[in-house]
VODREN-555904 format. One record per atom (N, C-alpha, C): residue number from 1; residue in one letter; atom name; y, x, z negated. Coordinates in pm, whole numbers, plus 32768, in hexadecimal, padded with zeros to 4 digits. Example, Ala and Ser with C-alpha at 12.3 -4.5 7.8 and 13.67 -1.06 7.14 Angstrom:
<rs>
  num  residuo  atomo    yy    xx    zz
    1        A      N  7DC7  8527  7CF4
    1        A     CA  7E3E  84CE  7CF4
    1        A      C  7EB6  8528  7CF4
    2        S      N  7F1F  8505  7D3C
    2        S     CA  7F96  8557  7D36
    2        S      C  8003  850A  7CED
</rs>
This chain:
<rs>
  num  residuo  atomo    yy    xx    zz
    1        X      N  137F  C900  747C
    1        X     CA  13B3  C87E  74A2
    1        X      C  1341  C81E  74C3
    2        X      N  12EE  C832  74FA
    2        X     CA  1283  C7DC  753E
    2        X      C  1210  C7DA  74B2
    3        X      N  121D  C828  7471
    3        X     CA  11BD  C835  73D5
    3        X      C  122C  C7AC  739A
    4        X      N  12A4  C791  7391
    4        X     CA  12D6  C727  7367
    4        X      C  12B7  C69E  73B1
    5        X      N  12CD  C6A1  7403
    5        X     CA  1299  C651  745D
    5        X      C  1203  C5E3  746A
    6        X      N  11AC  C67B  7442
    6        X     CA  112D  C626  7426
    6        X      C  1101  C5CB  739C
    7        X      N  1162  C63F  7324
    7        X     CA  1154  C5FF  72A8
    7        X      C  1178  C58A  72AD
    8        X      N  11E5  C557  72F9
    8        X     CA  124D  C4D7  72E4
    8        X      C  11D5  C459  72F9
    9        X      N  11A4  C4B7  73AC
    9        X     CA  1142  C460  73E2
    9        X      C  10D0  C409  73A5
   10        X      N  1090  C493  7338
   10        X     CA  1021  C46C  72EA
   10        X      C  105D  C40B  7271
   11        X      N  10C0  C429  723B
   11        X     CA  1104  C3C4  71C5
   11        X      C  1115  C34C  71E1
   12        X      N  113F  C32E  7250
   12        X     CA  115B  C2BA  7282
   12        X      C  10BD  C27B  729A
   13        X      N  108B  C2AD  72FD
   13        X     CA  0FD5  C288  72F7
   13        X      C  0FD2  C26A  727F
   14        X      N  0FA0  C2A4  7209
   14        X     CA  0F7C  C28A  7188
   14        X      C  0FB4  C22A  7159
   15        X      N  1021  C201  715F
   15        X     CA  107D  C1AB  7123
   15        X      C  105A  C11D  713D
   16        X      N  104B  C13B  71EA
   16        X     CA  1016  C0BD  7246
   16        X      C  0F96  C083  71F2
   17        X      N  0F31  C0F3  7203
   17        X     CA  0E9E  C0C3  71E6
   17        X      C  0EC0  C07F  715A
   18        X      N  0EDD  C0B3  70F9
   18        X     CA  0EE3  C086  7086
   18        X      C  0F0E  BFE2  7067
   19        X      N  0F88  BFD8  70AC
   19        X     CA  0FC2  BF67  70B8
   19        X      C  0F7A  BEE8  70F7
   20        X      N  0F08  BF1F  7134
   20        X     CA  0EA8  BEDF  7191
   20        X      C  0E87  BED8  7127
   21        X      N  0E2E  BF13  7129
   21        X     CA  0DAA  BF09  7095
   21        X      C  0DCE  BEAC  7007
   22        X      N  0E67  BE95  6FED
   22        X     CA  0E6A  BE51  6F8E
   22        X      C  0E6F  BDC1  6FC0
   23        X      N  0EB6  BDC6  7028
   23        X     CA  0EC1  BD36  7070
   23        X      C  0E4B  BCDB  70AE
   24        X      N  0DD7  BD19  70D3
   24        X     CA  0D76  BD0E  70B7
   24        X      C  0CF9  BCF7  7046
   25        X      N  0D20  BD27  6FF9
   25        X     CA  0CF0  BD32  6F9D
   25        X      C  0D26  BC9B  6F2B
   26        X      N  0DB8  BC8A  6F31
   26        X     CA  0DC5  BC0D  6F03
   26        X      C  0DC2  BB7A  6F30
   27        X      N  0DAA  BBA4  6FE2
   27        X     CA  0D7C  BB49  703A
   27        X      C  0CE2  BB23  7029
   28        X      N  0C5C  BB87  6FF8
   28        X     CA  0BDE  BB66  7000
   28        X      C  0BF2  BB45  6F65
   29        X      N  0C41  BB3B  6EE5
   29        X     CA  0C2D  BB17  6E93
   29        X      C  0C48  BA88  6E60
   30        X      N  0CC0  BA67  6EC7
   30        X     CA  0CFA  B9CE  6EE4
   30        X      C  0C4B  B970  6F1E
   31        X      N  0C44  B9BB  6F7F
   31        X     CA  0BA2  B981  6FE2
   31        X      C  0B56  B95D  6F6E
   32        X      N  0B5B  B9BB  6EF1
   32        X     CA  0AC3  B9B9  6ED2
   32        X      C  0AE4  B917  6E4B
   33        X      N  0B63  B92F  6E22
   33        X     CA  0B97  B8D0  6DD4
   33        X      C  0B84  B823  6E0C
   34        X      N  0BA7  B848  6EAA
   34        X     CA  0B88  B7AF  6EF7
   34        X      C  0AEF  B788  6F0B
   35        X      N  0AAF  B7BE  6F15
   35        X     CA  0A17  B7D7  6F12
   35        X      C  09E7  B7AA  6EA2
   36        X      N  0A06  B7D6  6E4C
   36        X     CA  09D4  B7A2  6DB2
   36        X      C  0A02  B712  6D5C
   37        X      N  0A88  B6E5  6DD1
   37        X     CA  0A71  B646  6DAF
   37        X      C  0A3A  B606  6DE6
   38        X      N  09F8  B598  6D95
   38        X     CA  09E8  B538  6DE9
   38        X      C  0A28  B4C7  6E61
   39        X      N  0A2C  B4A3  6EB3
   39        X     CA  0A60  B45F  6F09
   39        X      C  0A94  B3DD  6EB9
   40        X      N  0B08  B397  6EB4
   40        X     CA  0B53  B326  6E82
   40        X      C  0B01  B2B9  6EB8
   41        X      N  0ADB  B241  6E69
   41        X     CA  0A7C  B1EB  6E38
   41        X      C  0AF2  B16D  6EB4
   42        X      N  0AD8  B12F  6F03
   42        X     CA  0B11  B0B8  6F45
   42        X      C  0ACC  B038  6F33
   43        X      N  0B20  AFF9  6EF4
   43        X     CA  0AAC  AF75  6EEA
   43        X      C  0B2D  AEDE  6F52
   44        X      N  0ADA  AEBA  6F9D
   44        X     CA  0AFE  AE4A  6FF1
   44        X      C  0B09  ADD0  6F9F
   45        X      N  0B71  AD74  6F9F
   45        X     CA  0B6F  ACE5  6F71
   45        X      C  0B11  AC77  6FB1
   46        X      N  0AA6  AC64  6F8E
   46        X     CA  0A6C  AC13  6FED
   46        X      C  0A9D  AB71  6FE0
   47        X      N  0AB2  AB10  703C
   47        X     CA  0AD2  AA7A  6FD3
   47        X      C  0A61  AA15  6F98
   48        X      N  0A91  A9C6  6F57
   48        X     CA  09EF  A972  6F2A
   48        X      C  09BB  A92D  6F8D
   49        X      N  0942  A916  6F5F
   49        X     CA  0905  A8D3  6FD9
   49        X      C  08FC  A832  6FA0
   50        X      N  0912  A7A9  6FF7
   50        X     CA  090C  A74F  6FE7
   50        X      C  088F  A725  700B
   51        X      N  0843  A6D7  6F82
   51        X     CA  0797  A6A6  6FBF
   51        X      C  07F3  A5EF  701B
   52        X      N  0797  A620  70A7
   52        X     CA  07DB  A584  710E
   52        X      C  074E  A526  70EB
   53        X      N  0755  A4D1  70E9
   53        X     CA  06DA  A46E  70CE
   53        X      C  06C9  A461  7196
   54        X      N  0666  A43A  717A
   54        X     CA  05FE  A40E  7226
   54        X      C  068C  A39A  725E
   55        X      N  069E  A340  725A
   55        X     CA  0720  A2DB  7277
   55        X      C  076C  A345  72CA
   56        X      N  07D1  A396  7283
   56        X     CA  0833  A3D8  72A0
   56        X      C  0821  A440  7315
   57        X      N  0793  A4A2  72F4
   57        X     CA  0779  A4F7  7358
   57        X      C  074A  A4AB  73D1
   58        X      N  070F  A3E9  7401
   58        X     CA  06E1  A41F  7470
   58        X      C  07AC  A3D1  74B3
   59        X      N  07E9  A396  746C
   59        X     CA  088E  A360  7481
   59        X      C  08B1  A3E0  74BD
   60        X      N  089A  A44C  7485
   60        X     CA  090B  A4DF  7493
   60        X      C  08B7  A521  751D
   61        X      N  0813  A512  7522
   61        X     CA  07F7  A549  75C7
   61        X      C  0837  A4CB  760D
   62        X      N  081F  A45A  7630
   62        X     CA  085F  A431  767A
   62        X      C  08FC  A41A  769D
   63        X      N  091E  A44B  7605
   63        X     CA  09F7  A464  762E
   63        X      C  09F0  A4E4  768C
   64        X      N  09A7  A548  7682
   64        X     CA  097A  A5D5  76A7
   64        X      C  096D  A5DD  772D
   65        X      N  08E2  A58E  7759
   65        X     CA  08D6  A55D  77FC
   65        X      C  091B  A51B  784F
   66        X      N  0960  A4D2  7812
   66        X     CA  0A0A  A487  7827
   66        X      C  0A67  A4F5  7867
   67        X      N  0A8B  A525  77FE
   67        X     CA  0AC9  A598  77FA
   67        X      C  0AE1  A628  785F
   68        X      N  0A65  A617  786D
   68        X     CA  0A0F  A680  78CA
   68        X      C  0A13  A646  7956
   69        X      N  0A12  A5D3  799F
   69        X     CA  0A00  A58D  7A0A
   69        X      C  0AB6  A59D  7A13
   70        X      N  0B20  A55D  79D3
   70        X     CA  0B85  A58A  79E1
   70        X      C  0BC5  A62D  7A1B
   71        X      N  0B99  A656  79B9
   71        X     CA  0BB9  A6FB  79F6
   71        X      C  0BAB  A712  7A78
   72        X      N  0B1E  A6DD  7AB5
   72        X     CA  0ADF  A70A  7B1F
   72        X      C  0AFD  A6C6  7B8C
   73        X      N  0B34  A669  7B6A
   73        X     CA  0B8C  A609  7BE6
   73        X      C  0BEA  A622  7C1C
   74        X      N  0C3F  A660  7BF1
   74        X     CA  0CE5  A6B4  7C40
   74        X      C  0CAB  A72E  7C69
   75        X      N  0C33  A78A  7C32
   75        X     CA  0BDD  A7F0  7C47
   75        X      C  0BB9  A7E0  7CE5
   76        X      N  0B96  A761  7CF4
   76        X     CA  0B0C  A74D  7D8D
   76        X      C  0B8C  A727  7DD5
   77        X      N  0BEF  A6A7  7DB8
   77        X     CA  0C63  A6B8  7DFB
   77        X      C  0CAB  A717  7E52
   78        X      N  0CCE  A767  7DF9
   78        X     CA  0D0D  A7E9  7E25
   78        X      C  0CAD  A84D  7E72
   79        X      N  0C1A  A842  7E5B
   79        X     CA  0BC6  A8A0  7ECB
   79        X      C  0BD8  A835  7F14
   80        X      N  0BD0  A80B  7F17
   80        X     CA  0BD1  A7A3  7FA9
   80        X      C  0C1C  A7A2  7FF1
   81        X      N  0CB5  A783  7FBA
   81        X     CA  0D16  A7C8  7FF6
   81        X      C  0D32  A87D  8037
   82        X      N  0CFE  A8B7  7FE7
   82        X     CA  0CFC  A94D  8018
   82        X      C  0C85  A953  80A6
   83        X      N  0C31  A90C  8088
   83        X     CA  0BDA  A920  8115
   83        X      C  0C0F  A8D6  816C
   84        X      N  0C2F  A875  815A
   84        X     CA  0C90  A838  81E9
   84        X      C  0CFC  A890  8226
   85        X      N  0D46  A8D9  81B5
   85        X     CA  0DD3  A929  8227
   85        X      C  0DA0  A9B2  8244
   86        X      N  0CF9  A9E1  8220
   86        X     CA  0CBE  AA63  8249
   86        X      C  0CB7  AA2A  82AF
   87        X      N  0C78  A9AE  82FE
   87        X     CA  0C38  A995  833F
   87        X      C  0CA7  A989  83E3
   88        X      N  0D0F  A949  8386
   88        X     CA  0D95  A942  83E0
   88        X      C  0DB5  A9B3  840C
   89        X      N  0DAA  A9FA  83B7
   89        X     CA  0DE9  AAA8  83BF
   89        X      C  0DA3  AADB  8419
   90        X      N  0D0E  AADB  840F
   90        X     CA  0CAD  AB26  8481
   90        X      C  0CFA  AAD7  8519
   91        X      N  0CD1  AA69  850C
   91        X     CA  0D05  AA25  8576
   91        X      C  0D3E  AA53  85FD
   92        X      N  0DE2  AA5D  8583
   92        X     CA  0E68  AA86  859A
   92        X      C  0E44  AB17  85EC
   93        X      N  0DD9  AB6A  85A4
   93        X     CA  0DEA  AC09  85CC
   93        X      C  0DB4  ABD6  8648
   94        X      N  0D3E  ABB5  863B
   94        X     CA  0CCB  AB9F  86BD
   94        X      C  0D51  AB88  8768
   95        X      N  0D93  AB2E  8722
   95        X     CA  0E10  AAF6  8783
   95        X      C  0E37  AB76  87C9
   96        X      N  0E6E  ABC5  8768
   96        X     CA  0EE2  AC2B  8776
   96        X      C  0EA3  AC9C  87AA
   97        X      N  0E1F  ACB3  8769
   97        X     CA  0DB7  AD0C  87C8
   97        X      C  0DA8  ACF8  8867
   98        X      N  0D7D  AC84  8880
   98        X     CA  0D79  AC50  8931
   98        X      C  0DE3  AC45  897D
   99        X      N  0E42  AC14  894E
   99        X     CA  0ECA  AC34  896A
   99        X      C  0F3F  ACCE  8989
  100        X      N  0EE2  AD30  8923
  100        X     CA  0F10  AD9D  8953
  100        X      C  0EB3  ADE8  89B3
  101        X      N  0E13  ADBE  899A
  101        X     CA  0DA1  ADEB  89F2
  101        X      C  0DE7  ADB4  8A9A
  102        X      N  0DFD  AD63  8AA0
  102        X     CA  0E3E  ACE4  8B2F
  102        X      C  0EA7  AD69  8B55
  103        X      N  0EF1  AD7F  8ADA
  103        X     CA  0F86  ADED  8B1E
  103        X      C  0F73  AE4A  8B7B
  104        X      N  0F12  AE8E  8B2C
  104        X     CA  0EFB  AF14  8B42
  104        X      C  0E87  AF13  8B8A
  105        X      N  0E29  AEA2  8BAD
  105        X     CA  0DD3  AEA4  8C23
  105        X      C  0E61  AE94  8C82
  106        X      N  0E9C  AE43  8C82
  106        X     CA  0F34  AE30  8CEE
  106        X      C  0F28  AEBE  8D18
  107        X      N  0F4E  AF26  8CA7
  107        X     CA  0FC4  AF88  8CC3
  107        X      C  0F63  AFF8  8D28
  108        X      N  0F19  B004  8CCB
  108        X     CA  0E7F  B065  8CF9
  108        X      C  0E7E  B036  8D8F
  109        X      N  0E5F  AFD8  8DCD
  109        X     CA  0E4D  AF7A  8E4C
  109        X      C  0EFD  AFBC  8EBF
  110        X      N  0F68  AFB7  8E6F
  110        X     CA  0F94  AFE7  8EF3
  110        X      C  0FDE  B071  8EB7
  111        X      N  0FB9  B0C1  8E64
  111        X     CA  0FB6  B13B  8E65
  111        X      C  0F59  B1B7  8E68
  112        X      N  0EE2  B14E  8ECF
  112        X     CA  0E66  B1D3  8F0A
  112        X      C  0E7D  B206  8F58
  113        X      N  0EBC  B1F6  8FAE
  113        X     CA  0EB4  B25E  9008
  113        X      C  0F53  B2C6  9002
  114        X      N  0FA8  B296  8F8C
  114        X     CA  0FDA  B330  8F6C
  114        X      C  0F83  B35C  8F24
  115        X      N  0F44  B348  8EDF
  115        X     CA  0EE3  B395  8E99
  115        X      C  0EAB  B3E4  8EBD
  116        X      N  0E50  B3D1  8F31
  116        X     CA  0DF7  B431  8F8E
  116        X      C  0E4C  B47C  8F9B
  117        X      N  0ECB  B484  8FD7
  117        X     CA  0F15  B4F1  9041
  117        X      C  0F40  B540  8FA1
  118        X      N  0F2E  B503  8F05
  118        X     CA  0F82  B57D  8EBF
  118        X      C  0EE6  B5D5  8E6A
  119        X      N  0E6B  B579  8E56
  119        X     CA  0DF7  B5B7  8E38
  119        X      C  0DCA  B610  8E99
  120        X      N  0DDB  B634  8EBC
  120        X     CA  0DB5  B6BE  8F0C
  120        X      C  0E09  B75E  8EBE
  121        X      N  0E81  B756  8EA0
  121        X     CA  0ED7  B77F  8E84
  121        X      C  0F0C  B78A  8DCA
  122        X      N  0E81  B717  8DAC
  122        X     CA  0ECF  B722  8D17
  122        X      C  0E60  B77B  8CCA
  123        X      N  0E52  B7AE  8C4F
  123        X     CA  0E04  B7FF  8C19
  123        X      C  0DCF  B7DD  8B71
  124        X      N  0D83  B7B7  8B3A
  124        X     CA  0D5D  B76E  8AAB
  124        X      C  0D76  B7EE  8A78
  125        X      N  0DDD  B7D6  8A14
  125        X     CA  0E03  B84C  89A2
  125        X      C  0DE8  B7EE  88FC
  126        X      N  0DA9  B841  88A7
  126        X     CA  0D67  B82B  882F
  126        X      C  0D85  B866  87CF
  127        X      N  0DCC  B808  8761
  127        X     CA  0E00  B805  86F8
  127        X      C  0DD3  B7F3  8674
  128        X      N  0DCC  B82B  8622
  128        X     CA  0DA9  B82C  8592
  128        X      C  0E56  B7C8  854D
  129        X      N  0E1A  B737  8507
  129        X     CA  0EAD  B702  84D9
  129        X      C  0E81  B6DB  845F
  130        X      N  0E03  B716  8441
  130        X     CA  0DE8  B702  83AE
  130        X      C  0D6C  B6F3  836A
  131        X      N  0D36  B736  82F2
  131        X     CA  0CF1  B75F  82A8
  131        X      C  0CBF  B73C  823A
  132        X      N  0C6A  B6ED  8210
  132        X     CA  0C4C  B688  8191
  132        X      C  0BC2  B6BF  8151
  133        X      N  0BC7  B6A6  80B8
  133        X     CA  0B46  B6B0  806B
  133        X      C  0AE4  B62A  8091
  134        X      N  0B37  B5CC  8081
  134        X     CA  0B07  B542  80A4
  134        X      C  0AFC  B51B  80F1
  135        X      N  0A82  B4D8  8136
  135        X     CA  0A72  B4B0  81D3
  135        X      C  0AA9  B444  81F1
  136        X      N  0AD9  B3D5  8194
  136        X     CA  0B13  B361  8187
  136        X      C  0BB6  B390  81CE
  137        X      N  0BE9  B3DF  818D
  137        X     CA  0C54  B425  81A2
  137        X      C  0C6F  B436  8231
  138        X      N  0C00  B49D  8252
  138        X     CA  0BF9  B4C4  82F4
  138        X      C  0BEB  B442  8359
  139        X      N  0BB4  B3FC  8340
  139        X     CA  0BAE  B388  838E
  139        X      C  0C21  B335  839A
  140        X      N  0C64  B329  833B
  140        X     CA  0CFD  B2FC  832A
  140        X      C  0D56  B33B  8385
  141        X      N  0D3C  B3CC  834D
  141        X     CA  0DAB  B3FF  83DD
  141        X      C  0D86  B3C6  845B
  142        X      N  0D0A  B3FA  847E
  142        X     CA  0CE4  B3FB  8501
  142        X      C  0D05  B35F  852B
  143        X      N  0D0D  B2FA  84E1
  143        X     CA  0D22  B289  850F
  143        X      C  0DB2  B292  8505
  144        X      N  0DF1  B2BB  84E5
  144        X     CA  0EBC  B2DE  8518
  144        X      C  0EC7  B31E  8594
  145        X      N  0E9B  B37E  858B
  145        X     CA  0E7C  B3DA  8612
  145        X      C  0E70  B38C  8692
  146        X      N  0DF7  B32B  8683
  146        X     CA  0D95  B2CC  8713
  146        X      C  0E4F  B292  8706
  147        X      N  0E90  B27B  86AC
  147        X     CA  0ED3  B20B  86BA
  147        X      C  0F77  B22F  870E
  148        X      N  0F72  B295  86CE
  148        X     CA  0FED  B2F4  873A
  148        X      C  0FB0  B323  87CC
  149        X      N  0F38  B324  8806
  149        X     CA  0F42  B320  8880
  149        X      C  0EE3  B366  88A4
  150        X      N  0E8E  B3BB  8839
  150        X     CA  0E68  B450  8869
  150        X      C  0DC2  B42B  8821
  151        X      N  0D6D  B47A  8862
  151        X     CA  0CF0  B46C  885B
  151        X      C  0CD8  B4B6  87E2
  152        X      N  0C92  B480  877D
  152        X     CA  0C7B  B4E9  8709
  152        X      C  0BC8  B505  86C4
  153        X      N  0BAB  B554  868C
  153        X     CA  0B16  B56D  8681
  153        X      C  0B3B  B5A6  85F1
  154        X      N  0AD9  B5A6  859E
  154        X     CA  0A9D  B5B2  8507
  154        X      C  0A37  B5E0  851E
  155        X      N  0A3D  B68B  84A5
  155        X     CA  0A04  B6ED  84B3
  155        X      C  09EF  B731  8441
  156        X      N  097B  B71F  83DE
  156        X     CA  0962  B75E  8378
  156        X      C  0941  B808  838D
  157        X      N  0986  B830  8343
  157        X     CA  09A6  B8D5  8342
  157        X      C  0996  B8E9  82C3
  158        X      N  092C  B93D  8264
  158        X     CA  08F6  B93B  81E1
  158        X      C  0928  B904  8190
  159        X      N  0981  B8D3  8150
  159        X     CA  095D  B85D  80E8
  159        X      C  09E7  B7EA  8126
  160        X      N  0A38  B830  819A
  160        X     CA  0A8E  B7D1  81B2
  160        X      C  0A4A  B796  823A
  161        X      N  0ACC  B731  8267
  161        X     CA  0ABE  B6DA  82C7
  161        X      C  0B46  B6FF  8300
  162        X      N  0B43  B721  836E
  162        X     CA  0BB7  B751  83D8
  162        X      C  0BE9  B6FF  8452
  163        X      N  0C0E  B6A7  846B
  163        X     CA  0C7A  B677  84BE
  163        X      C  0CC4  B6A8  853F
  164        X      N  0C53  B6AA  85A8
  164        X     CA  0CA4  B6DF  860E
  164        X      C  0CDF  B668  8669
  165        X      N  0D54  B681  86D1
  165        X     CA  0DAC  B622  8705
  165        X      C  0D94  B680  87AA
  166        X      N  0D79  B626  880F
  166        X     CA  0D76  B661  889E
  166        X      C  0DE2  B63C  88C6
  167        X      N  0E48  B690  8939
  167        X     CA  0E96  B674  8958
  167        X      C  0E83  B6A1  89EF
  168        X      N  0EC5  B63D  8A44
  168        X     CA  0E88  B639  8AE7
  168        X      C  0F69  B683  8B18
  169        X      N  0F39  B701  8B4C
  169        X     CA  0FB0  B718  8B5F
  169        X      C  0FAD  B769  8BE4
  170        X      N  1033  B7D2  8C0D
  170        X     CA  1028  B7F5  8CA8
  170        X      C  101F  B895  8C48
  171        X      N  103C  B8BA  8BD6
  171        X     CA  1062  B93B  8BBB
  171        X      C  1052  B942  8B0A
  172        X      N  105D  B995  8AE8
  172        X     CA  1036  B9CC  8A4B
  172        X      C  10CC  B952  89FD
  173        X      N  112F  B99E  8A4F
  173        X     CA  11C7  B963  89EE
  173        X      C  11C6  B8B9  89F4
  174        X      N  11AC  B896  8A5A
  174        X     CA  11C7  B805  8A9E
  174        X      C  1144  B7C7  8A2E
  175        X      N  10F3  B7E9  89F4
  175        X     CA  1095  B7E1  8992
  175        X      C  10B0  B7C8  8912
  176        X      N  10F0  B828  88E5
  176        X     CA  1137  B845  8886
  176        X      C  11AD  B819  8879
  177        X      N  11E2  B7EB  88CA
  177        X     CA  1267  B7B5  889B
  177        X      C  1216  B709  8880
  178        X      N  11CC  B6BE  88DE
  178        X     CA  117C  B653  88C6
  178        X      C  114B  B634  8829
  179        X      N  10E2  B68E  8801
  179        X     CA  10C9  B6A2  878E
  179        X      C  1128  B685  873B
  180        X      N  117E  B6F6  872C
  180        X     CA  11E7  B6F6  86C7
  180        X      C  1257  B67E  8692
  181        X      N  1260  B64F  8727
  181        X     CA  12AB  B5BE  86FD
  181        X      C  1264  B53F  868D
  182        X      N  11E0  B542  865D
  182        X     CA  11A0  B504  8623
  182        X      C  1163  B537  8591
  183        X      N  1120  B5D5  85B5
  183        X     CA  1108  B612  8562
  183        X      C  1115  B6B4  851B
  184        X      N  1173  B6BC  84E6
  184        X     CA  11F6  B747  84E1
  184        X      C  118E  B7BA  84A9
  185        X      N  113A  B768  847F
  185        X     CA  10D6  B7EB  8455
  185        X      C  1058  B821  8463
  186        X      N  104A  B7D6  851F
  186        X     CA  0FD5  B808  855B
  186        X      C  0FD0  B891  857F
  187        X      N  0F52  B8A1  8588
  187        X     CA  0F21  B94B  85B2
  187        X      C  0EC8  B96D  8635
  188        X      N  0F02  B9A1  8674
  188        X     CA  0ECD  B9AC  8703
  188        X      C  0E39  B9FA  86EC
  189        X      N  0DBA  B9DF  872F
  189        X     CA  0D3E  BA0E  8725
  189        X      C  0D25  BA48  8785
  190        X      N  0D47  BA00  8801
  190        X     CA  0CFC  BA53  8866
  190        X      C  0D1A  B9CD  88FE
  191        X      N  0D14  BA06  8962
  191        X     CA  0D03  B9BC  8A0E
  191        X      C  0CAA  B953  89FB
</rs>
């Protein structure tokens, strides 16, 4: 039984190779056929050329420089306009910056001294919330991170950049539940 078995095995092998070998074989003969033509000849329409007498060419630079001063006028316009509403825009932030700096000097100002009575008591727990090839990348997070509340640091670890998030808490869970409300797929590192 197993003497049948192997014959089948080997027939089939043989059968295979063969079938290879021809298919191959009319595949490197196709190759050698494309090889031996030459590449198809492309020829471009070029148009005629008009001889301009001296008159016409210096008429056509100055329609040209005309021409050219136009373009560039709605061009300088419009930067002009774009640097004025950057300029508004900075402005605007600069505003909204001092205005929230004013808040939160406010808030900071009459919430020191709960502070003291809960810093004694609270404990910095450190989070891994993310992992980048690109340092551009990492900096992005970490600037989401500063922005949800939590102190964050960038940390090249062999070819990546790692993303840790501090979290000021009384206990491991009270940490972790903090974390998690922002970022579902941080990784706890260490106290």
């Amino acid at each position: 039984m197993q003497k049948k078995h192997r014959l089948i095995f080997l027939a089939t092998v043989l059968a295979g190779l063969i079938l290879f070998y021809f298919g191959v074989d009319t595949w490197m003969k196709q190759k050698q056929v494309q090889q031996n033509q030459p590449p198809p000849i492309v020829i471009k329409p070029v148009a005629p050329v008009k001889p301009k007498t001296q008159e016409s060419n210096q008429t056509t630079k100055k329609e040209v420089k005309q021409e050219e001063q136009k373009k560039e006028e709605p061009k300088k316009m419009v930067q002009k306009q774009e640097t004025q509403e950057k300029r508004e825009v900075k402005k605007s932030e600069k505003n909204e910056v001092k205005q929230t700096q004013e808040k939160k000097d406010v808030k900071v100002a009459k919430k020191v001294p709960k502070t003291e009575k809960k810093a004694a008591n609270l404990r910095t727990y450190k989070f891994q919330v993310g992992a980048f090839r690109y340092r551009e990348n990492a900096y992005k997070m970490a600037k989401i991170v500063r922005s949800k509340g939590f102190d964050a640091q960038v940390v090249k670890v062999g070819s990546l950049y790692r993303v840790y998030a501090y979290v000021k808490a009384k206990n491991y869970w009270e940490a972790k539940r903090e974390i998690k409300k922002h970022f579902k797929d941080a990784i706890f590192v260490r106290k």
